[in-house]
SETIDREN-359135 format. One record per residue (C-alpha): residue in one letter; x, y, z; chain. Coordinates in pm, 1 decimal. Example, Ala and Ser with C-alpha at 12.3 -4.5 7.8 and 13.67 -1.06 7.14 Angstrom:
BEGIN
+----+----------+----------+----------+----+
: aa :       xx :       yy :       zz : ch :
+----+----------+----------+----------+----+
:  a :   1230.0 :   -450.0 :    780.0 :  A :
:  s :   1367.0 :   -106.0 :    714.0 :  A :
+----+----------+----------+----------+----+
***
This chain:
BEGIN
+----+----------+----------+----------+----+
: aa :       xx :       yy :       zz : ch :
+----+----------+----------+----------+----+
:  x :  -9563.3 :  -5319.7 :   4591.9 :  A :
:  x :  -9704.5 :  -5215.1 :   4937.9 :  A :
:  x :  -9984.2 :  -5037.6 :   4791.9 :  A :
:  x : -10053.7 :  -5306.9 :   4493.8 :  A :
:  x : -10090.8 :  -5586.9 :   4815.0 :  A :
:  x : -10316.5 :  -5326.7 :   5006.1 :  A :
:  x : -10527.7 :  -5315.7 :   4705.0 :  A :
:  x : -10590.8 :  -5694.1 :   4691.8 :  A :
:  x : -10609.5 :  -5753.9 :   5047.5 :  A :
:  x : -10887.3 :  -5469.4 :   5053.5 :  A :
:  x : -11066.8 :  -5620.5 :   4733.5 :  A :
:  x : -11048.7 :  -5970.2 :   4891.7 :  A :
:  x : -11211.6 :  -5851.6 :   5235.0 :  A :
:  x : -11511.2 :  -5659.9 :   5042.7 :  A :
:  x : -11564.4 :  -5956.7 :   4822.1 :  A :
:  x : -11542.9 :  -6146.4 :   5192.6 :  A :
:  x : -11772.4 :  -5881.4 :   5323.3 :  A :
:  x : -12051.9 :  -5957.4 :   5053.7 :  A :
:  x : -12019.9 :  -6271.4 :   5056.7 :  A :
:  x : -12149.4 :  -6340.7 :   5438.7 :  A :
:  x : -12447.7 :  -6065.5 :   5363.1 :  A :
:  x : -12573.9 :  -6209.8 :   5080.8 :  A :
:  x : -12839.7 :  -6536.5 :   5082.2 :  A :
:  x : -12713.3 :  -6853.3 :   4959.2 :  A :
:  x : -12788.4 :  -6899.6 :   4627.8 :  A :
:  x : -12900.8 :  -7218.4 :   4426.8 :  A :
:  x : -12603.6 :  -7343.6 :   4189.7 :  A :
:  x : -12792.2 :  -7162.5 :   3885.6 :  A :
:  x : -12815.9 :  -6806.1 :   4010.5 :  A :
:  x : -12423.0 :  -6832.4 :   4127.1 :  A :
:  x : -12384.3 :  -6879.9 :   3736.3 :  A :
:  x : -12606.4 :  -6577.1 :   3655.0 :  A :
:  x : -12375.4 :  -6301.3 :   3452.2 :  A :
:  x : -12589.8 :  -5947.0 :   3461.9 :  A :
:  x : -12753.8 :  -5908.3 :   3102.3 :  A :
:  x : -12738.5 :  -5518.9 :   3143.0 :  A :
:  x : -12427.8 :  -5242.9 :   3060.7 :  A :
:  x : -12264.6 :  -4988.3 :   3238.1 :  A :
:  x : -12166.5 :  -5204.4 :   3544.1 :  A :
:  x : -12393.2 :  -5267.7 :   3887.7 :  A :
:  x : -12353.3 :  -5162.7 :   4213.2 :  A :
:  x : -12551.6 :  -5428.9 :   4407.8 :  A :
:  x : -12724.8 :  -5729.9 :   4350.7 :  A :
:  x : -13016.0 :  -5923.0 :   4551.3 :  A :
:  x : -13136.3 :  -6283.5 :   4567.9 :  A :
:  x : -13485.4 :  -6349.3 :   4634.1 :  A :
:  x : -13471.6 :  -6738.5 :   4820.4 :  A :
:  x : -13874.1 :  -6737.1 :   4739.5 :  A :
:  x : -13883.8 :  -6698.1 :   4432.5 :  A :
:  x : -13553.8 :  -6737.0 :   4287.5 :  A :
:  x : -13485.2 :  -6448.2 :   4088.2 :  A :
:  x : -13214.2 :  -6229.7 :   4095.3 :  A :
:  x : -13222.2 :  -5878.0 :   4060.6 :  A :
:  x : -12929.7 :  -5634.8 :   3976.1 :  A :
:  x : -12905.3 :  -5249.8 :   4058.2 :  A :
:  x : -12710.1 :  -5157.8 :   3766.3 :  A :
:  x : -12509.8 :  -4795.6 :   3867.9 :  A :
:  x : -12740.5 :  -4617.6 :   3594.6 :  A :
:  x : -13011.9 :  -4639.3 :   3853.2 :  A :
:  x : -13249.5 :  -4914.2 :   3639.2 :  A :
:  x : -13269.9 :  -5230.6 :   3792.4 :  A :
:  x : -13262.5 :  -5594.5 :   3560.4 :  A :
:  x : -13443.8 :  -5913.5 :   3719.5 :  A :
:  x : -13337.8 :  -6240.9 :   3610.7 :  A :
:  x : -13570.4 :  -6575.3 :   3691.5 :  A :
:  x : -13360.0 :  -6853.8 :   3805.2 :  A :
:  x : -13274.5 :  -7012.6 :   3453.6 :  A :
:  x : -13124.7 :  -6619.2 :   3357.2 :  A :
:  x : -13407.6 :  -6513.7 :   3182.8 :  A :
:  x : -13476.6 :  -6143.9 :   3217.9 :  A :
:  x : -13819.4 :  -6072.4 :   3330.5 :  A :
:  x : -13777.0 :  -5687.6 :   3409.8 :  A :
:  x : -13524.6 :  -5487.2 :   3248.8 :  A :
:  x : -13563.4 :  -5086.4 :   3291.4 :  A :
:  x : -13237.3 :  -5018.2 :   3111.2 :  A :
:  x : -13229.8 :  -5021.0 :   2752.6 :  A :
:  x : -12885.1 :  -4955.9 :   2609.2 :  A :
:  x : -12836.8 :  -4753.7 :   2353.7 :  A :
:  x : -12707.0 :  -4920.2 :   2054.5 :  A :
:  x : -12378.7 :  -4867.8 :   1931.0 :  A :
:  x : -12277.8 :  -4620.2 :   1608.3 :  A :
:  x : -11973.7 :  -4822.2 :   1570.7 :  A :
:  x : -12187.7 :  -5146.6 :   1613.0 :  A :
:  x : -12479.4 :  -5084.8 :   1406.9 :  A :
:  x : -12406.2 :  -4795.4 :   1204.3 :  A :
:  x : -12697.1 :  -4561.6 :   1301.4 :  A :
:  x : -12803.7 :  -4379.0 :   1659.5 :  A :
:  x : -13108.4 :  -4306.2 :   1741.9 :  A :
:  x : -13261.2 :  -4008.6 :   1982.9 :  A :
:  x : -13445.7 :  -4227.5 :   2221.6 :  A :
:  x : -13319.1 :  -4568.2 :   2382.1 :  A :
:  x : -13556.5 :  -4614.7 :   2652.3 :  A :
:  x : -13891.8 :  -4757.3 :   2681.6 :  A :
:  x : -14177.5 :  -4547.0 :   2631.5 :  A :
:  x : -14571.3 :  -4472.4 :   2634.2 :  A :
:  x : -14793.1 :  -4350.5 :   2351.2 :  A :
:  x : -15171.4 :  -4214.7 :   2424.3 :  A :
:  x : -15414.4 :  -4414.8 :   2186.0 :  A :
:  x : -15418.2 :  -4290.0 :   1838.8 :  A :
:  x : -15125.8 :  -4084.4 :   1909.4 :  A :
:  x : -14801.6 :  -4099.8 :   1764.8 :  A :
:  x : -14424.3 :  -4094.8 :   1898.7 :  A :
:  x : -14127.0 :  -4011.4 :   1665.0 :  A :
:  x : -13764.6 :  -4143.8 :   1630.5 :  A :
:  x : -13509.9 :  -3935.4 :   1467.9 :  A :
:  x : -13242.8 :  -4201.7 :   1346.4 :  A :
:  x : -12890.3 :  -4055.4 :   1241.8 :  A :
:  x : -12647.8 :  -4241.4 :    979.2 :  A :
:  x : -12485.4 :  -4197.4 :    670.8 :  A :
:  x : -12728.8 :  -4373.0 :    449.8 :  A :
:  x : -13033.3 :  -4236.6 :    609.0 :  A :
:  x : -13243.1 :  -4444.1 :    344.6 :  A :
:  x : -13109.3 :  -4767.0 :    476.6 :  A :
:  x : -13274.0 :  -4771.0 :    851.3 :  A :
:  x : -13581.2 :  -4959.5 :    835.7 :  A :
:  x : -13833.7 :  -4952.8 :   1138.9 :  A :
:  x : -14097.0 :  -5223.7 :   1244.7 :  A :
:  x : -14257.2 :  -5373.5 :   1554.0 :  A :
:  x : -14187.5 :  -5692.3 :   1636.8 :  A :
:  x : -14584.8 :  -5760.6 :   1752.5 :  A :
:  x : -14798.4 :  -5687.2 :   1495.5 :  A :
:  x : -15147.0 :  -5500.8 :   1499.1 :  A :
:  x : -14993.2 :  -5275.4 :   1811.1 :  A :
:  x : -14850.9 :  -4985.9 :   1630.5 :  A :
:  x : -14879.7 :  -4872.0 :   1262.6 :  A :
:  x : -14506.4 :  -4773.0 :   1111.0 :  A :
:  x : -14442.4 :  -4442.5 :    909.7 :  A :
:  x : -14150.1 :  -4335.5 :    783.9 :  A :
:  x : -14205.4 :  -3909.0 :    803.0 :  A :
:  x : -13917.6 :  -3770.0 :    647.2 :  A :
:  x : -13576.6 :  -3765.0 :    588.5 :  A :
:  x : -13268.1 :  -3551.9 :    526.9 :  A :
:  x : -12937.5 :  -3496.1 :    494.0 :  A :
:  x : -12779.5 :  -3819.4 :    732.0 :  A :
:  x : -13097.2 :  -3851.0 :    959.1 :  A :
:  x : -13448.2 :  -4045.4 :    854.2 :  A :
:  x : -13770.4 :  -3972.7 :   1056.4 :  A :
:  x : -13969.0 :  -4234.7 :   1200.8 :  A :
:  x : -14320.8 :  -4231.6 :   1334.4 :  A :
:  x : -14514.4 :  -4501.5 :   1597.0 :  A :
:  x : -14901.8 :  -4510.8 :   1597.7 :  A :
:  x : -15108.2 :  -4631.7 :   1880.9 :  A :
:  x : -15364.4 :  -4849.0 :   1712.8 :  A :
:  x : -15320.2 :  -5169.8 :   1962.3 :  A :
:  x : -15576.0 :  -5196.0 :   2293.2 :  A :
:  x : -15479.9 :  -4982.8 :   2604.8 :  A :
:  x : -15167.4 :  -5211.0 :   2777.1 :  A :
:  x : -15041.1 :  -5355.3 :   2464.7 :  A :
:  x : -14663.5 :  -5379.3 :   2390.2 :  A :
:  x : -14449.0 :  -5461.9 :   2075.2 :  A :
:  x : -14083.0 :  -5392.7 :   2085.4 :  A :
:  x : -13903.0 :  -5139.8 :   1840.5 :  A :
:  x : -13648.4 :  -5303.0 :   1591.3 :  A :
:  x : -13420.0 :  -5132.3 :   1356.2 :  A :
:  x : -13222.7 :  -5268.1 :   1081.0 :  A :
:  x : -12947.3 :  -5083.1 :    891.1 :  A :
:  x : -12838.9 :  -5149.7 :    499.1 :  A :
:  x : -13001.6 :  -5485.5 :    475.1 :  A :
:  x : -12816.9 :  -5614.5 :    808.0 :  A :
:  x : -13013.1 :  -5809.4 :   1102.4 :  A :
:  x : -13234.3 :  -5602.5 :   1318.6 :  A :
:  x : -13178.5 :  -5451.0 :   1670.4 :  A :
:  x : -13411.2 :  -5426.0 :   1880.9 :  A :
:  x : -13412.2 :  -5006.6 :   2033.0 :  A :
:  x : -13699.9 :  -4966.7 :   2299.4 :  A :
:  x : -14059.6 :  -5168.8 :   2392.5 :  A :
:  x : -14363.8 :  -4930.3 :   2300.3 :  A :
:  x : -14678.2 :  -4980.9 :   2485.3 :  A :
:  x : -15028.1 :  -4838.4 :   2430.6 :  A :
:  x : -15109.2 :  -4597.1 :   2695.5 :  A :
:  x : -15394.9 :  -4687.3 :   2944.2 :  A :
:  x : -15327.3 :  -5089.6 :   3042.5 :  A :
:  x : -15209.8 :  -5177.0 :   3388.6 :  A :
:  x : -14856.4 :  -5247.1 :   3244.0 :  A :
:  x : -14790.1 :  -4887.5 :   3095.0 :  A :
:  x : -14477.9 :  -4760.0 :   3186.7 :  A :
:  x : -14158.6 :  -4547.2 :   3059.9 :  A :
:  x : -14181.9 :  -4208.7 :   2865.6 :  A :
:  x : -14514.1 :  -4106.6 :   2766.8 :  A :
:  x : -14596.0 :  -3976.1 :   2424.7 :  A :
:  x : -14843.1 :  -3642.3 :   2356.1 :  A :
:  x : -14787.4 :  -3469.9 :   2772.5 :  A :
:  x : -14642.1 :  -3761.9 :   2969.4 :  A :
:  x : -14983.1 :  -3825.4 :   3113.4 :  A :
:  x : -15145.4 :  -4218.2 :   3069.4 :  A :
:  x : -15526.6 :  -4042.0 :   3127.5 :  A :
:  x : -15705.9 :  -3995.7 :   2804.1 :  A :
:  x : -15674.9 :  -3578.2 :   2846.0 :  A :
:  x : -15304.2 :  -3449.8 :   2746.3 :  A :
:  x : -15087.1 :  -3310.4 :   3038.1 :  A :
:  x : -15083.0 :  -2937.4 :   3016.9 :  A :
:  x : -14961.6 :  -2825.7 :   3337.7 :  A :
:  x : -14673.6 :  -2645.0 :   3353.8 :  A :
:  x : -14719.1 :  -2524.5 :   2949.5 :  A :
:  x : -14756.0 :  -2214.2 :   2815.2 :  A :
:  x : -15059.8 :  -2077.6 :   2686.1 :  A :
:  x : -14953.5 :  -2150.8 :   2313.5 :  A :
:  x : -14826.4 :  -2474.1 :   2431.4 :  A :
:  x : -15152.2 :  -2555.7 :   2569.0 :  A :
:  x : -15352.7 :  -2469.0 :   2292.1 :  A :
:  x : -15151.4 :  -2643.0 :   2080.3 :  A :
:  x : -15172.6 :  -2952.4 :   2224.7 :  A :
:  x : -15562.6 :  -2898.2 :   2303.6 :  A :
:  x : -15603.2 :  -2849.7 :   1974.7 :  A :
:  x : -15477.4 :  -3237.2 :   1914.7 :  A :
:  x : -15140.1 :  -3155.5 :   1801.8 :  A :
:  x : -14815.5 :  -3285.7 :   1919.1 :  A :
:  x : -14483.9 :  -3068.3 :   2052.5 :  A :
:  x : -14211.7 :  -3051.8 :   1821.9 :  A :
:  x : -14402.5 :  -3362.5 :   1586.6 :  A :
:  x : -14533.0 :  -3282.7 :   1251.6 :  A :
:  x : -14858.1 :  -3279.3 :   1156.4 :  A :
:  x : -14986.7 :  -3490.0 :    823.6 :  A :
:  x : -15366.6 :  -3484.1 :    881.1 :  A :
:  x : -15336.4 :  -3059.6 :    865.3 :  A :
:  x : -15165.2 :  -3120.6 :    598.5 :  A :
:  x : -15407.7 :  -3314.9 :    417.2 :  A :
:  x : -15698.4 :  -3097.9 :    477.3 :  A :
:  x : -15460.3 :  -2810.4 :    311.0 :  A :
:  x : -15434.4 :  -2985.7 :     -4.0 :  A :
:  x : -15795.1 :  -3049.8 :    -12.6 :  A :
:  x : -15876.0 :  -2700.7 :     30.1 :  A :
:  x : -15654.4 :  -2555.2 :   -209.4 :  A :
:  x : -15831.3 :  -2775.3 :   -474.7 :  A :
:  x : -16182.9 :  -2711.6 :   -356.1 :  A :
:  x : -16089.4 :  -2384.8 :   -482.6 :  A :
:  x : -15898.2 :  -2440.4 :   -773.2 :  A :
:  x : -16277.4 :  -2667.5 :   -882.1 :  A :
:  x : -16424.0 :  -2325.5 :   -804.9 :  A :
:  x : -16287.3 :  -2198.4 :  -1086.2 :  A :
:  x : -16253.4 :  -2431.2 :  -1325.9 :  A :
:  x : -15952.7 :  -2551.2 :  -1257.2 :  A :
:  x : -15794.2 :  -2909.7 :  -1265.3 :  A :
:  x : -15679.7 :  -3023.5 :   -944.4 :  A :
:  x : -15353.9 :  -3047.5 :   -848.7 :  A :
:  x : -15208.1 :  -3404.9 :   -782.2 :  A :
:  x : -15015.7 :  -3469.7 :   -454.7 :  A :
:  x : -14615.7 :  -3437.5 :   -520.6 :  A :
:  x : -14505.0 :  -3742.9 :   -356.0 :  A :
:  x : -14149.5 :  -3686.0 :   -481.0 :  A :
:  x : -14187.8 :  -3369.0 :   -284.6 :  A :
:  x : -14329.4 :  -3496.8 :     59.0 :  A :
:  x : -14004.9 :  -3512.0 :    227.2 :  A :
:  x : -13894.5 :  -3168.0 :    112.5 :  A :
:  x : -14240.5 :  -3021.0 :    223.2 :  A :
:  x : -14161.9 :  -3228.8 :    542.2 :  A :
:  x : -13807.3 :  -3088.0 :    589.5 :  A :
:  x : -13898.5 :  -2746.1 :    494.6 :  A :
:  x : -14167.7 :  -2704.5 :    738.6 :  A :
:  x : -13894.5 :  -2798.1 :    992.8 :  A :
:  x : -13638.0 :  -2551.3 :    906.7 :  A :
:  x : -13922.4 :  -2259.8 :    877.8 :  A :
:  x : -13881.1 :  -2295.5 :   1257.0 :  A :
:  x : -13499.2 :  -2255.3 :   1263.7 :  A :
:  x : -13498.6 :  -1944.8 :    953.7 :  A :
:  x : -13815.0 :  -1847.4 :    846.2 :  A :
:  x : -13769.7 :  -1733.3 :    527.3 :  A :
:  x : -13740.7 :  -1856.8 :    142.5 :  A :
:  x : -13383.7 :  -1904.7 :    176.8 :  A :
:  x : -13294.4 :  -2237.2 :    362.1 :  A :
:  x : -13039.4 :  -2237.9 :    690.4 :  A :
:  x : -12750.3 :  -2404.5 :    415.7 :  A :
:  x : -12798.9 :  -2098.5 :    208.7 :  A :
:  x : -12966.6 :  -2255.5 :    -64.9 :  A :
:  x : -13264.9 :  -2120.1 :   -236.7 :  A :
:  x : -13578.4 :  -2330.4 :   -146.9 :  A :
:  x : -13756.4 :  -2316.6 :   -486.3 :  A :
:  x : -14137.5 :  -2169.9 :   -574.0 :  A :
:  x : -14310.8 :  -2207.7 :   -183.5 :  A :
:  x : -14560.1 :  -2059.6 :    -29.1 :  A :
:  x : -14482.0 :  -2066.5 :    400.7 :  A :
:  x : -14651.2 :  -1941.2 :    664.9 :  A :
:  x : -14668.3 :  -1961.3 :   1084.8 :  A :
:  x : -14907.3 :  -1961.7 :   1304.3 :  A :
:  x : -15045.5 :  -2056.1 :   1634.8 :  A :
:  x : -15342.9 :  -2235.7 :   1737.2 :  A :
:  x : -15510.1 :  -1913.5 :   2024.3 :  A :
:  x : -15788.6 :  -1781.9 :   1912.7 :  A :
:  x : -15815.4 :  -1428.6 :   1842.5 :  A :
:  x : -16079.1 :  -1134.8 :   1790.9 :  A :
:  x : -16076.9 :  -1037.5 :   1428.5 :  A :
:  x : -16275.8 :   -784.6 :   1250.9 :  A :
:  x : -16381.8 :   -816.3 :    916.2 :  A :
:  x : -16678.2 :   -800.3 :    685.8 :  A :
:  x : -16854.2 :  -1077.3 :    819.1 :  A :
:  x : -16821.4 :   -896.3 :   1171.4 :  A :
:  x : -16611.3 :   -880.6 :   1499.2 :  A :
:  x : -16564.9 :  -1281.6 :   1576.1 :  A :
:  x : -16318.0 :  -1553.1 :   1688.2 :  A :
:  x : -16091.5 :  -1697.6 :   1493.5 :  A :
:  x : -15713.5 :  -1827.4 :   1452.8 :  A :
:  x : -15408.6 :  -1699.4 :   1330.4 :  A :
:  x : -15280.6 :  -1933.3 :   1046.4 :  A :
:  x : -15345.5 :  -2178.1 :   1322.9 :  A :
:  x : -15567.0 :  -2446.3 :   1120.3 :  A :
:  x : -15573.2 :  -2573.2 :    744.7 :  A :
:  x : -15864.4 :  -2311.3 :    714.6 :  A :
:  x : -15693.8 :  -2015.1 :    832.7 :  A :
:  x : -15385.2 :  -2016.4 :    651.5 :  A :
:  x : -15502.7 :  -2107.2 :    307.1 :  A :
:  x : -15721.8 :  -1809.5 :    373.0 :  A :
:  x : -15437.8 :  -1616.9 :    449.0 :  A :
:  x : -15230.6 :  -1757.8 :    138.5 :  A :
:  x : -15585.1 :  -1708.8 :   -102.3 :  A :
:  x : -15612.8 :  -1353.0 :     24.4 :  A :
:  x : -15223.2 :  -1288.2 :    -60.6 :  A :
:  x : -15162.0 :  -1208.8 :   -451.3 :  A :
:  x : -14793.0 :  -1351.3 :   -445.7 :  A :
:  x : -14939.0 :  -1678.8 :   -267.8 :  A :
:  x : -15284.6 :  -1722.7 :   -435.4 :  A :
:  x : -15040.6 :  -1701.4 :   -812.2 :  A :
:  x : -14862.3 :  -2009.0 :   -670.1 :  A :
:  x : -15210.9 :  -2220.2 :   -599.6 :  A :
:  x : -15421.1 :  -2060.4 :   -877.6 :  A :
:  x : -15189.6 :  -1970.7 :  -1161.2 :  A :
:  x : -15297.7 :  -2213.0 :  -1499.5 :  A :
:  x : -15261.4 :  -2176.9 :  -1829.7 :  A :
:  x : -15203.4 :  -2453.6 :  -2166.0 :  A :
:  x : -14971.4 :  -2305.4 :  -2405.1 :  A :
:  x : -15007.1 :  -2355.3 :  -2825.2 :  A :
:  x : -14753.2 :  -2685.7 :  -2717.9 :  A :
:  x : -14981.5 :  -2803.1 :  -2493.1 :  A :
:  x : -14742.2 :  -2743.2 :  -2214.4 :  A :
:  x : -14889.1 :  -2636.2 :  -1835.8 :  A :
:  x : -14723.6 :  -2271.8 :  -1739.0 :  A :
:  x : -14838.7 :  -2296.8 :  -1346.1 :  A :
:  x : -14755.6 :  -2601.7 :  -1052.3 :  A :
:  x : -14946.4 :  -2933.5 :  -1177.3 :  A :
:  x : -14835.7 :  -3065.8 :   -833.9 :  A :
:  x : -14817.2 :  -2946.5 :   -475.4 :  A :
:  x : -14666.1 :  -3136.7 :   -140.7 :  A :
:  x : -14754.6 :  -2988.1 :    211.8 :  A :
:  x : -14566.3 :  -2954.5 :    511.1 :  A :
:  x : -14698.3 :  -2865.6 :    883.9 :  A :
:  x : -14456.7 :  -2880.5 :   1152.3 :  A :
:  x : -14557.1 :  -2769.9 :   1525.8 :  A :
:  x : -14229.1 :  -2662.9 :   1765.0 :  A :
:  x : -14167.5 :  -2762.5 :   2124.9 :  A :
:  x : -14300.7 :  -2390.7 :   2177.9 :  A :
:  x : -14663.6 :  -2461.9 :   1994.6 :  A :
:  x : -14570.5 :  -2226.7 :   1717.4 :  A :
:  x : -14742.7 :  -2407.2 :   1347.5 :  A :
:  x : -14511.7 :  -2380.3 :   1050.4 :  A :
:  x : -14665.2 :  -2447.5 :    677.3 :  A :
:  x : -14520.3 :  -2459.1 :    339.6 :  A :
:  x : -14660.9 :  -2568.4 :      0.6 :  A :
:  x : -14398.1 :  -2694.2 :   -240.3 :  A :
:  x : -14494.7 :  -2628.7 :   -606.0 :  A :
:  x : -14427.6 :  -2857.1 :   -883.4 :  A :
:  x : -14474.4 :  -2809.9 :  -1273.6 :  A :
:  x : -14478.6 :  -3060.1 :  -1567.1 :  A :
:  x : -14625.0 :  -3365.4 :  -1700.7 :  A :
:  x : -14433.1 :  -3612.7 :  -1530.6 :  A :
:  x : -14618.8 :  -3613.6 :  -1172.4 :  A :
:  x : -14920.1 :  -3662.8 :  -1341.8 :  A :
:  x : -14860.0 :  -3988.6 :  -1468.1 :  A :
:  x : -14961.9 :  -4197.9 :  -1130.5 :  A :
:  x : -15167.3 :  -3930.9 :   -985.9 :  A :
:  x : -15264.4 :  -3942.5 :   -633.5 :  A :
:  x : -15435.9 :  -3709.7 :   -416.7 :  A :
:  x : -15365.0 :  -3827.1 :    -52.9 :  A :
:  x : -15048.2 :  -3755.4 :    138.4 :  A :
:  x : -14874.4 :  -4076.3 :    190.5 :  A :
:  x : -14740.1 :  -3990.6 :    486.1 :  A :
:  x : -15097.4 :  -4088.5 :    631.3 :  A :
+----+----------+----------+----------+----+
***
């Protein structure tokens, strides 16, 4: 009981304590309840203005104007699986260059039900990049003018939205948080500190550990360009396949090889890796730079000059049924690692079916 009294007593006298070093307050801020989570260690009135600001013990700091409304907040708390049904790998606010992008990994059972949007519109341009087994990919482009925010909501299975972070375009007076594409709010990426396939990489306009959908665009294109050269039909974009191309390209990084990391078989492929330093080759156009399956150009050189790989692109022929023995369809995948390293795959597709609706863009763009 002696020690239970000593507790009080000692909780009265700090309370006591803070009391007599803290400014009066106006009858509004007394009644001010801190918006943030995790519990604060201090908190300051300003007399001048009237706000309030709280030192929350996570180290961000939450000002409140005088009617409670929170004008700063540099803690964003993670949302709750138990609460929403989904987590997501980044809670806090962040930074994206111009025309660059930033991606959210989301986690939940029912990947398919998380849907992303910004909550200002004409800021950022909303992709969904791929998905697998109990996560969904999610990808943020800068499109808005240089200091222009729009916050991040989610929604899970129909349910109301949440909103996860603020996103603002790189380059305004206001930019702050995490920075997208080298951490760096100047119009040239970051590189110090990289390594030299890290740098090229990212010199090369790529993004660490971020997939790549314009590369693989300009694959597609150039596979057909020579399938026209000889007489072939094009092939139509898979878009059935675009989130196994996407996937794939991912776990080439983990297990590179035609057998997946779950043990599976991954179907009729053609991979590759790569990284974006130039290199002195010889060949019979002479001694010259060039790159190591580190572009569209050099791998589906690699791939044409392959017999295994150029029977995947090439291979067409009508039986007496009129049936198509060779793919009809074809989905790419280009994923670049937090080391700079380029994985590719092609994912091959036969039969009628794809070719009912036939496109020839990714749609990932």
């Amino acid at each position: 009981m002696k020690r239970k009294a000593g507790r009080f007593l000692s909780t009265v006298l700090v309370v006591v304590m803070l009391a007599a070093a803290t400014p009066a307050m106006s009858a509004s801020a007394a009644a001010l309840t801190c918006p943030g989570t995790g519990g604060w260690s201090s908190m300051k009135y300003d007399d001048a203005t009237g706000n309030t600001t709280w030192y929350m013990k996570d180290g961000s700091v939450i000002v409140q104007d005088e009617n409670g409304n929170v004008i700063q907040n540099t803690q964003t708390a993670a949302p709750s699986a138990a609460a929403t049904g989904w987590t997501s790998d980044t809670n806090s606010d962040l930074t994206v260059q111009p025309g660059k992008t930033y991606q959210f990994k989301f986690t939940a059972a029912n990947p398919s039900g998380i849907n992303v949007w910004m909550g200002t519109p004409g800021v950022f341009n909303v992709t969904k990049a791929a998905t697998e087994a109990n996560a969904v990919y999610y990808k943020i482009t800068a499109v808005g003018t240089p200091g222009a925010a729009a916050g991040v909501y989610v929604s899970y299975n129909g349910g109301s939205g949440t909103k996860l972070c603020v996103a603002t375009v790189a380059g305004g007076s206001t930019s702050s948080g995490n920075t997208s594409s080298g951490g760096s709010t100047s119009s040239t990426p970051d590189t110090s500190g990289m390594t030299e396939k890290q740098k090229a990489a990212v010199e090369a306009g790529l993004t660490l550990g971020d997939w790549n959908h314009e590369y693989e665009q300009e694959v597609f294109d150039l596979v057909n360009e020579e399938r026209v050269k000889l007489g072939l039909p094009k092939l139509v974009w898979d878009v059935n396949g675009t989130d196994l191309a996407q996937i794939r390209a991912k776990e080439l990084s983990i297990k590179y090889s035609h057998t997946r990391p779950d043990g599976t078989h991954a179907g009729t492929e053609n991979i590759g890796s790569g990284d974006a330093i130039p290199i002195l080759v010889e060949d019979p156009s002479g001694v010259h730079w060039a790159l190591w399956n580190g572009d569209p150009k050099s791998i589906v050189a690699s791939w044409m000059g392959s017999e295994g790989h150029y029977k995947n692109m090439m291979d067409y022929e009508v039986d007496d049924a009129g049936n198509v023995i060779g793919a009809t369809a074809m989905a790419v995948g280009c994923y670049v690692d937090k080391e700079g390293s380029i994985w590719w795959v092609q994912v091959f597709t036969g039969g009628k079916s794809v070719l009912e609706n036939p496109t020839y863009r990714n749609p990932l763009l």
